[in-house]
VONUBA-265948 format. One record per residue (C-alpha): residue number from 1; x, y, z. Coordinates in steps of 0.2 Angstrom, whole numbers, plus 2048, in hexadecimal, padded with zeros to 3 digits. Each point is the difference from the previous one (the first is absolute). Layout:
% residues N
 resi  px  py  pz
  NUM   X   Y   Z
...
//
This chain:
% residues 630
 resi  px  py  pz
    1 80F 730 7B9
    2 7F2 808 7F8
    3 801 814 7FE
    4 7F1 80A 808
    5 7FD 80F 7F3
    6 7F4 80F 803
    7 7FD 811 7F4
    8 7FD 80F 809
    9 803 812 7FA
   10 80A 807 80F
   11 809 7F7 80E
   12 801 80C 812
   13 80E 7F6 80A
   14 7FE 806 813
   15 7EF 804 808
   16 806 810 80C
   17 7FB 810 7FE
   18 807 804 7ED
   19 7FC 7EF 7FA
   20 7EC 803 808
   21 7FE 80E 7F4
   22 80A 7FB 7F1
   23 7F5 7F0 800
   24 7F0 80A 804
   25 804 80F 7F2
   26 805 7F1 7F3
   27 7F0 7F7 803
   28 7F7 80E 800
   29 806 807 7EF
   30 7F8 7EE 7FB
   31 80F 7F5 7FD
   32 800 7ED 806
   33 80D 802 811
   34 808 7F4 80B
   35 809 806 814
   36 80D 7F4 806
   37 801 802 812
   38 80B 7F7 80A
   39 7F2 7FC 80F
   40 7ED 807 7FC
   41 800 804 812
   42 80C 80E 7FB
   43 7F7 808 7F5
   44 802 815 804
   45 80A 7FC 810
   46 806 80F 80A
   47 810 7F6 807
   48 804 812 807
   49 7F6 80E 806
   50 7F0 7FD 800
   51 7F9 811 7F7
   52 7FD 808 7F1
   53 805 812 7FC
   54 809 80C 808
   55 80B 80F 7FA
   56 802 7FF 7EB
   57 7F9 7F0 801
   58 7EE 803 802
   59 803 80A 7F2
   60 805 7F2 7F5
   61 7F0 7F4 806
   62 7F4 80F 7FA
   63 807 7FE 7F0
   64 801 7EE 7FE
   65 7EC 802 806
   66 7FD 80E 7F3
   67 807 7F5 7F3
   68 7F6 7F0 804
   69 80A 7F6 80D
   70 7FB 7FA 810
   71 80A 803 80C
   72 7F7 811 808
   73 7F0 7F6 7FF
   74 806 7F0 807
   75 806 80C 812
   76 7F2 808 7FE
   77 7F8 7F1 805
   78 809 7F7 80D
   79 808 811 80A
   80 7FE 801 813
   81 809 810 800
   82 802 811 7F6
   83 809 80D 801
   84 805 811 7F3
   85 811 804 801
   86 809 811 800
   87 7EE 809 801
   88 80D 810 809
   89 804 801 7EF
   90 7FD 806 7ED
   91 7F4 7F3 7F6
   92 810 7FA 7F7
   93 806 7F5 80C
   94 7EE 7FA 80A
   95 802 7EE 801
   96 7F4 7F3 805
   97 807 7F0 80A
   98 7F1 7F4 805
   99 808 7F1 80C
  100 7FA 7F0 7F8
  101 7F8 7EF 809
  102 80E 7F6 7F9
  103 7F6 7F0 7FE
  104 7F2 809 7FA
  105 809 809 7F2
  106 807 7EF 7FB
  107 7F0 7F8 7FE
  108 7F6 80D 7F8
  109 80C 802 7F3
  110 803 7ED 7FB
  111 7EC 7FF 802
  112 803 80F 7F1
  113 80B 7F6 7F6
  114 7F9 7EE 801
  115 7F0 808 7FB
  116 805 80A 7F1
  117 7FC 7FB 7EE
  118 80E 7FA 7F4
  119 80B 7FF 80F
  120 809 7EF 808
  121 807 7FD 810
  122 80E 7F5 801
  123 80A 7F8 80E
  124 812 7FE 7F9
  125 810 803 7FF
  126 805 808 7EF
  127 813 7FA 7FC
  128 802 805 7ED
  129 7FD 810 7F6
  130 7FF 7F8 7EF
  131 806 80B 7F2
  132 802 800 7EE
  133 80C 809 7F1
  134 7F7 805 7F1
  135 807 80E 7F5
  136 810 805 809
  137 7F4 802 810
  138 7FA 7F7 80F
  139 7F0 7FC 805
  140 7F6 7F9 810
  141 7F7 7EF 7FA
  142 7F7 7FB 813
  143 809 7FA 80F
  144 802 7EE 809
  145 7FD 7F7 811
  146 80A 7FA 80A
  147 7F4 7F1 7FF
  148 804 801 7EF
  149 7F0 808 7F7
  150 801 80A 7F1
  151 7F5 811 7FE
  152 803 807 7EF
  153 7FB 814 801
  154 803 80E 7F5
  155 805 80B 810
  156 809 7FB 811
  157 800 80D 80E
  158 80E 7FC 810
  159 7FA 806 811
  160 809 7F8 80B
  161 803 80B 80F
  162 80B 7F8 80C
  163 800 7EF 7FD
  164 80B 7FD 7F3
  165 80F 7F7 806
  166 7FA 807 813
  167 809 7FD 810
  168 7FA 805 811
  169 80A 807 80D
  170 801 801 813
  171 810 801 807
  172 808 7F0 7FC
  173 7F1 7F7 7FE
  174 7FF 800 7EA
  175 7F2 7F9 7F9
  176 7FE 7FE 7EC
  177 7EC 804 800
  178 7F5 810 7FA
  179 7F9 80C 80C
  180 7F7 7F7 80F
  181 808 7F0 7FD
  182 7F7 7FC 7F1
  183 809 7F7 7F0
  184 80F 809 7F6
  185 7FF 800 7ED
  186 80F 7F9 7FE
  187 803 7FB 7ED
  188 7FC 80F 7F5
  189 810 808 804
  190 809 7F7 7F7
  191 7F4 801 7F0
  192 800 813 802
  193 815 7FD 7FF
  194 7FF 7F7 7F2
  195 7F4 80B 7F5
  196 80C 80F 802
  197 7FA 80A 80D
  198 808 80A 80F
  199 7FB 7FA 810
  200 803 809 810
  201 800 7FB 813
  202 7F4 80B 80C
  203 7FB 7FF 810
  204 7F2 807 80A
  205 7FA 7FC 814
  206 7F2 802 80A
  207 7FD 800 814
  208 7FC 7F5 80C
  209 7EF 7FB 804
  210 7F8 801 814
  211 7F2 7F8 809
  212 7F3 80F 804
  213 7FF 7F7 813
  214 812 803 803
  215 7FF 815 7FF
  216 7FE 80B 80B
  217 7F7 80E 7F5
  218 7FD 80D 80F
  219 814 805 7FA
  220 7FB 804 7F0
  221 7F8 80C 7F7
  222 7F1 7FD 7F8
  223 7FE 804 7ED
  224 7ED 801 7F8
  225 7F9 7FE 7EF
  226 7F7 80F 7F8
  227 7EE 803 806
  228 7F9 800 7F0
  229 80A 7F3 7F2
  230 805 805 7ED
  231 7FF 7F2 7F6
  232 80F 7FB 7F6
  233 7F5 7FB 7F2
  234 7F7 80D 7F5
  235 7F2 7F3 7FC
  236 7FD 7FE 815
  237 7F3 809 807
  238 807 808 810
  239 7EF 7FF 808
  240 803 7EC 801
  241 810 7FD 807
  242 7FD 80D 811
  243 802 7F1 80E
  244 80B 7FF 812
  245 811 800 7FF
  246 80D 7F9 807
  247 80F 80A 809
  248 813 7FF 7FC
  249 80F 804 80D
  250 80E 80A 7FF
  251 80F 7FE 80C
  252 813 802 7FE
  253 812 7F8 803
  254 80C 808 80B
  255 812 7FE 803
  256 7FE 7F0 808
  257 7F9 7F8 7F0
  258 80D 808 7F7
  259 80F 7FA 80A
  260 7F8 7EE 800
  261 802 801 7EE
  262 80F 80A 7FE
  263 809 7EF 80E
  264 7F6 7F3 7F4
  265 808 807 7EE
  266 80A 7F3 7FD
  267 7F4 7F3 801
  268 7F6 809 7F3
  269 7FE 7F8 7EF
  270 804 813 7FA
  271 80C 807 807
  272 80A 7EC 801
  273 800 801 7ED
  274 7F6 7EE 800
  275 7F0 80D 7F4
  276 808 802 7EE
  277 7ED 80A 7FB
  278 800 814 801
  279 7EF 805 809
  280 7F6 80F 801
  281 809 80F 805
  282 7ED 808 804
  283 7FB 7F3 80A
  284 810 7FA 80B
  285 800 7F3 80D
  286 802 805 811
  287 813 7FD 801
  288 804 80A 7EF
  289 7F3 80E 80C
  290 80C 7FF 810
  291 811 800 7F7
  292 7FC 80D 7EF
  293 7F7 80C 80B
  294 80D 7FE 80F
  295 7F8 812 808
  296 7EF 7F9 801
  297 7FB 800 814
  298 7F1 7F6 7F7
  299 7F4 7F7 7F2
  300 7F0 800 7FF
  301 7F7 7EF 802
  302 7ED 7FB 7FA
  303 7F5 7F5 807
  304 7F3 7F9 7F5
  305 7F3 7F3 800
  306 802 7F3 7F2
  307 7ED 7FE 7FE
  308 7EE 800 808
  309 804 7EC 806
  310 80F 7FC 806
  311 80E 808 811
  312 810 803 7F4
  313 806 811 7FF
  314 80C 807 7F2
  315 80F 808 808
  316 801 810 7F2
  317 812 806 7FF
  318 80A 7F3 809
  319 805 7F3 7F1
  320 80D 7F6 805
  321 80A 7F2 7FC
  322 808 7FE 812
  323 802 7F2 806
  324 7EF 7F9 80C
  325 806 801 811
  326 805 813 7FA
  327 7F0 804 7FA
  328 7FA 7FB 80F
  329 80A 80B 80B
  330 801 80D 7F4
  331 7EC 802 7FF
  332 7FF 7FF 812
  333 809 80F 804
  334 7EE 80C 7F7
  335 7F4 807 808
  336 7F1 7F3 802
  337 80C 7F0 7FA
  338 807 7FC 810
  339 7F8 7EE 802
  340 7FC 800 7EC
  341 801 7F0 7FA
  342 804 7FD 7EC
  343 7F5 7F5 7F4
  344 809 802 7F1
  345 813 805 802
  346 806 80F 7F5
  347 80A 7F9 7F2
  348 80A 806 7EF
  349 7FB 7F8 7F0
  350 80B 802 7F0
  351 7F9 7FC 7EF
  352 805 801 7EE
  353 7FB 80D 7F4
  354 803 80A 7EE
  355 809 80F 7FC
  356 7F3 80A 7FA
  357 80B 808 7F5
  358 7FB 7F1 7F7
  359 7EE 807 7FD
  360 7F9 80D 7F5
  361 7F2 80D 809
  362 7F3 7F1 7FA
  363 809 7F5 80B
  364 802 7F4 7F1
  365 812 7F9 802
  366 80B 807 7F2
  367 808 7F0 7F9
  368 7F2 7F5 803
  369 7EE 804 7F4
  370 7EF 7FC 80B
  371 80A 7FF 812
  372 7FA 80B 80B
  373 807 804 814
  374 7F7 807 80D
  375 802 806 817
  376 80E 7FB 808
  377 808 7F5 7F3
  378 804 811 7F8
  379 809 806 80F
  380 7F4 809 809
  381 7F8 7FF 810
  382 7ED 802 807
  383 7F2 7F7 7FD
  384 7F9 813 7F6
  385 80E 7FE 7F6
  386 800 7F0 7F9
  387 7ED 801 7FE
  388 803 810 7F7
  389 80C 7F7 7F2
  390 7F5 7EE 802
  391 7F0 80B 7F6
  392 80E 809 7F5
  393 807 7F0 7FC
  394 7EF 7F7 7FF
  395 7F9 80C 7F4
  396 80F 800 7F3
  397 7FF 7EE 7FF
  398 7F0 801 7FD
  399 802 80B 7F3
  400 811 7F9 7F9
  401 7F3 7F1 7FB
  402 7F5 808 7F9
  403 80C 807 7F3
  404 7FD 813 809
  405 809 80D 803
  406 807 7FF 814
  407 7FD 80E 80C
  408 80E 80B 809
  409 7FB 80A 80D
  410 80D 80F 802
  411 804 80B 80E
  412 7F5 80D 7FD
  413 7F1 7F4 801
  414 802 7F7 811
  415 80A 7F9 80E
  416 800 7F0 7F6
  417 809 809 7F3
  418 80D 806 809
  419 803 7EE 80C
  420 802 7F7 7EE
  421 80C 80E 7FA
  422 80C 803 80D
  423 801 7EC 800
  424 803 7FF 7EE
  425 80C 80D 7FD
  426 80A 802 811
  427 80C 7F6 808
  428 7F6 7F7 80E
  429 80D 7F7 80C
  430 7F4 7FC 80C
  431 7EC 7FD 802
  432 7F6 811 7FA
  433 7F2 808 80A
  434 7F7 80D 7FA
  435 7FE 811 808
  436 7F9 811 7FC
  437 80E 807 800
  438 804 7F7 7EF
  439 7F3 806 7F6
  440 803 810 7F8
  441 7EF 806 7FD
  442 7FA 7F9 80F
  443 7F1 810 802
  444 7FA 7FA 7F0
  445 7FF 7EC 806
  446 7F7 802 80E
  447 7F7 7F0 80A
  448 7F0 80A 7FD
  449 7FF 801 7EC
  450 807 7EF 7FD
  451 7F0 7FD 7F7
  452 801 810 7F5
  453 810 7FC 7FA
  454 7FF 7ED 7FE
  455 7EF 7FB 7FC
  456 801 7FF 7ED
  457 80E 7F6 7FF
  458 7F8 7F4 80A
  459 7EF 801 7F5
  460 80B 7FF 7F1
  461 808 7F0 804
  462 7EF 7FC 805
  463 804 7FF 812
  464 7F2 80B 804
  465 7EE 801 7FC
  466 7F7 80C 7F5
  467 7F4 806 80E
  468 810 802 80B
  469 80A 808 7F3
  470 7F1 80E 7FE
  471 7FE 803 813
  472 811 806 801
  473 7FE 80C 7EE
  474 7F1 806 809
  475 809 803 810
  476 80F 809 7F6
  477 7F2 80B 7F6
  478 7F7 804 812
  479 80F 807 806
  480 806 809 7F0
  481 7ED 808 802
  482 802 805 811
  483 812 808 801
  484 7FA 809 7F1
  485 7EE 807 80A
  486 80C 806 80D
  487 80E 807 7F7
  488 7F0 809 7F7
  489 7F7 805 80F
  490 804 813 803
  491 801 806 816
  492 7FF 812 803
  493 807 808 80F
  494 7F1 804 808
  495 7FD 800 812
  496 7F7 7EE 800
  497 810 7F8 7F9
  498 80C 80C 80C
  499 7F7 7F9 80F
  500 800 7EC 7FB
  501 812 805 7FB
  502 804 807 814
  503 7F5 7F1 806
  504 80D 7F3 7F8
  505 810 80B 803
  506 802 803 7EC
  507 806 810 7FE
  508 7F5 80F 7F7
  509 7FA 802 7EC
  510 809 810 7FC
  511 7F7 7FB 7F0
  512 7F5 7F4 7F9
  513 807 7EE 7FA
  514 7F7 7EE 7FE
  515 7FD 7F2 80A
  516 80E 7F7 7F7
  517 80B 80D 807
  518 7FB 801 812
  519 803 7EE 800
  520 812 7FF 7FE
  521 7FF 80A 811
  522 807 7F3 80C
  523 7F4 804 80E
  524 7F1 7FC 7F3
  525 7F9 7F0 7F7
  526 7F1 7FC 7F8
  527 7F6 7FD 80C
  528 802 80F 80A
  529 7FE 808 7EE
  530 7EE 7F9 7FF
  531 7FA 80E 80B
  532 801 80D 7F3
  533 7FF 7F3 7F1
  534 7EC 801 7FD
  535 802 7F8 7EF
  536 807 7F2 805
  537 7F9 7EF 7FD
  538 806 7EF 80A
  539 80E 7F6 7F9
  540 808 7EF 807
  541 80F 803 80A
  542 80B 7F9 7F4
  543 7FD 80E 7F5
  544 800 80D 80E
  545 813 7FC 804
  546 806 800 7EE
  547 7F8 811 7FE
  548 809 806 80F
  549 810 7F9 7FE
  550 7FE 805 7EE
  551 7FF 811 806
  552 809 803 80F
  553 811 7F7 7F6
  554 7FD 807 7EE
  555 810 809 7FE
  556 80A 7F2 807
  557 7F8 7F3 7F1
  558 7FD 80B 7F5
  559 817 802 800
  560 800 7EE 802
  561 7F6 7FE 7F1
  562 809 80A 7F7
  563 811 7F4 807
  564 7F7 7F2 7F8
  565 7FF 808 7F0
  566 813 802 7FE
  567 801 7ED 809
  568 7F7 7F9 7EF
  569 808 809 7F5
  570 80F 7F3 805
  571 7F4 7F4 802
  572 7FD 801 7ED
  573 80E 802 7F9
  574 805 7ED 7FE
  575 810 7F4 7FD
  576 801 7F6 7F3
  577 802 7EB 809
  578 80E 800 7F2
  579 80A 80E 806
  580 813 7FF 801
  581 807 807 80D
  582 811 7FF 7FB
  583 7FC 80B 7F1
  584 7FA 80F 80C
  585 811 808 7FD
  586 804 80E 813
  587 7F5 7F3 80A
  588 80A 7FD 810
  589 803 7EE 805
  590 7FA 7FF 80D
  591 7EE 805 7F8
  592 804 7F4 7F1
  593 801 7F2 80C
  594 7F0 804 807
  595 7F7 804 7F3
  596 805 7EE 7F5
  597 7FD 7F8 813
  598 7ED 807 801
  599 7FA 806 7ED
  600 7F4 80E 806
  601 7F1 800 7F5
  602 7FF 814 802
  603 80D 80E 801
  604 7F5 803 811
  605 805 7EE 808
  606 811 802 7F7
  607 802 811 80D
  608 7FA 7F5 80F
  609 80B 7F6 7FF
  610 80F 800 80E
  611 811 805 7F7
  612 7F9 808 7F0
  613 800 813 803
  614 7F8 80F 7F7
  615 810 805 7F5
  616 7FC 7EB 7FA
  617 7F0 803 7FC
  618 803 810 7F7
  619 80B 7F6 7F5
  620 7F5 7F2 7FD
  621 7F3 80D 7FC
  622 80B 807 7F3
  623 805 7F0 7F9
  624 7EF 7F8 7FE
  625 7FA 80F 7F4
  626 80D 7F9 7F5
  627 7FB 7ED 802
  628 7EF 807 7FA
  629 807 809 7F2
  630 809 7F0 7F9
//
């Protein structure tokens, strides 16, 4: 038969979240890419919940925004509710979760990618990684069809998400498709096998789907968006994206749902041993809920619309992978679901995917030069996540061809640093979600400044246009100015200040001080402070909360600056990729075994790593001074 051959630069295989923004970044970055997708018609699909954002999460679409992607601007477009998170709270862990029109965010994304230059949409099914050995190493050469087509690139990035190898379950019922019934990719398992790499088997969920006609949602309370909308994208203006929106639910389970479930155990694929994947252990199904948190009287349980045009409601916390007739009985015991009546059953899907202890931080694979893995191939979960690493991935590729130096970004930095660390230096036995609670310098990485700290990486790579670029320097320089004016502004105790002090509650000048000072007072912000700020000149209000969280939380950075400092101090001090560990003489074993298993590029990943402890690191420490030496 005659052999189809094409030439491209970079092959995206999976068109989900990660493989959106690998292709786009790639493209973008002016290299001639090609995105395999197993249906066009699933091109950014949200097979789960149908929201971005959320705690941690909102963070990491900030800074896949500030660095060029187009994921914040994509929801920005096709939200019909919004809503900050965790605004009870310090700026470090403020959250922005927008709840999408599904369809909508599918089809203005795929309307982005088919009308991107030097990008190719392709319906196909990729079979083959195509590699080859040259020098004692192993490089990607393209990939191949199932059809039987040839593309020859330089770079091949895997996004598969969960359909490699996927199987659906519900109950008993097992089908061997993707999420929402569409096509498996069934054959680039055994490719992945054959070129040397570690596979895993994960396995993630998602509820069941309800016809809006069949709930009664006077049992429910209602839960509203916010009355005036922050964009997720810094390029959005707020003013044109303020419109209706629609409201979500929020009801509960109770110990009838629970002892439905807990009398139908056996019958669950789970808890039967039929599931050989490990899921989430952040985003448990409703049976892992009922029998791990036995004391619960009650879960929480989210109604929310999947779009502007269509009756299906997602059931937010009640994945399952009971069997239908349990589902049934089981969601008609809550509030409001009495005579509900399910358009998509609640289903289990397991999938194939790498160790990423197979990846270096530029999610190049380690024994395989020019192939790149991105999302939930990588054992992660969440759309944010896998978009996170699709840009990452799609930028070093780009980069990788053109003969450039690949990017890393570290904890210190962003979120995105610290998902792609903890995956490539911990033991992940199941899929990871990221949290705030992960990231160390988490007041230094706020949703807010994403921009700030990202922005040049993105115009570097050329992600991110020149005027673009110097909006946000200017921005940055506006803010320097101001916390400067006010740190420099002197306040007297005179009686004028005592009395707008006793009008606010702040307590009296003993002696004078400055604006800056006054506003680390709790009980005052910058707003109140403009009525004894005569100098003051307006400035957006983007710069205005940088200047006050600035102030109001400057001993708390300025110490977590100083944590980064001794953090890149490790950071720098780098391992050599030729390093014997064996040599390393008072290395315990343990450490040795995880340290040949790993190679850590930094004495800093080598710490992180689970197993290796400080009095290991001190002796590698001391033993590298006299590798240096030799």
């Amino acid at each position: 038969m005659p052999e189809i051959r094409e030439k491209v630069d970079v092959c995206v295989v999976g068109a989900g979240h990660a493989g959106c923004e690998a292709a786009l970044a790639a493209a973008r970055m002016g290299l001639e890419t090609v995105i395999f997708t197993v249906s066009v018609d699933s091109i950014a699909l949200m097979p789960c919940n149908p929201n971005i954002g959320g705690s941690s999460k909102g963070h990491l679409v900030r800074e896949i925004d500030a660095l060029g992607g187009e994921m914040g601007k994509n929801i920005d477009k096709t939200f019909i509710q919004s809503k900050m998170l965790n605004v009870s709270k310090g700026p470090a862990v403020h959250s922005l979760r927008a709840q999408a029109d599904k369809s909508d965010y599918t089809r203005e994304m795929r309307r982005v990618l088919e009308n991107q230059e030097r990008l190719t949409v392709k319906q196909a099914e990729v079979c083959e990684i195509l590699a080859e050995e040259k020098d004692g190493k192993k490089y990607v050469t393209g990939v191949k069809t199932f059809t039987g087509t040839i593309y020859e690139a330089k770079a091949v990035i895997l996004c598969t998400g969960t359909y490699l190898n996927a199987r659906c379950l519900c109950g008993e019922a097992i089908t061997y498709t993707g999420p929402n019934g569409l096509q498996a990719a069934t054959h680039l398992t055994k490719s992945l096998h054959d070129l040397g790499l570690e596979m895993r088997r994960f396995k993630t969920g998602t509820p069941a789907r309800m016809d809006k006609r069949s709930i009664d949602f006077s049992k429910m309370e209602e839960q509203f968006g916010d009355e005036r909308v922050i964009p997720f994208s810094f390029s959005t203006d707020p003013d044109s994206i303020q419109k209706d929106q629609v409201s979500c639910w929020l009801t509960y389970t109770n110990e009838e749902t629970h002892n439905i479930i807990r009398a139908n155990l056996d019958r669950s694929p789970i808890y039967a041993g039929i599931i050989e994947g490990t899921g989430p252990r952040y985003c448990p199904s409703i049976e892992d809920k009922v029998v791990k948190f036995a004391d619960k009287e009650r879960h929480q349980v989210f109604i929310e619309p999947e779009g502007i045009y269509t009756n299906e409601m997602y059931v937010g916390g009640m994945s399952s992978s009971l069997p239908e007739d349990v589902q049934l009985a089981m969601y008609r015991t809550v509030p409001g679901l009495e005579n509900c009546k399910i358009v998509r059953n609640a289903y289990a899907i397991e999938y194939d995917c790498i160790n990423p202890r197979e990846l270096y931080a530029t999610l190049e694979t380690k024994s395989i030069c020019g192939l790149f893995c991105g999302g939930q191939f990588n054992g992660s979960s969440g759309y944010e996540e896998a978009a996170a690493q699709g840009i990452i991935a799609g930028i070093n590729a780009a980069l990788y061809c053109q003969g450039k130096e690949q990017i890393v970004i570290d904890r210190s930095e962003a979120y995105i640093g610290v998902l792609i660390d903890d995956l490539v230096t911990k033991e992940n036995f199941e899929p990871y979600r990221m949290m705030t609670s992960r990231a160390e310098y988490r007041l230094l990485l706020r949703q807010d400044n994403a921009d700030m700290r990202l922005r040049k990486i993105g115009y570097e790579v050329g992600l991110v246009s020149e005027q673009i670029y110097r909006t946000t320097v200017l921005k940055k320089e506006s803010i320097d100015r101001e916390v400067k004016r006010l740190k420099e502004t002197p306040i007297g105790a005179n009686k004028k200040i005592q009395e707008f002090l006793a009008k606010h509650e702040s307590s009296a000048l003993k002696t004078g001080t400055s604006l800056a000072e006054l506003m680390c007072r709790p009980e005052l912000s910058y707003e109140i402070l403009s009525e004894i700020d005569s100098e003051r000149k307006p400035l957006p209000a983007d710069v205005i909360e940088q200047v006050e969280i600035e102030l109001k939380y400057e001993g708390y950075i300025e110490r977590q600056l100083r944590q980064v400092e001794q953090y890149k101090k490790m950071e720098k001090k780098k391992i050599p990729e030729n390093l014997d560990y064996d040599l390393v003489p008072s290395l315990r074993i343990e450490a040795r075994q995880k340290l040949k298993s790993f190679r850590p590029v930094s004495v800093g990943q080598a710490s992180r790593i689970s197993g290796v402890s400080p009095a290991d690191i001190s002796v590698l420490l001391v033993y590298l001074e006299t590798f240096r030496t030799r």
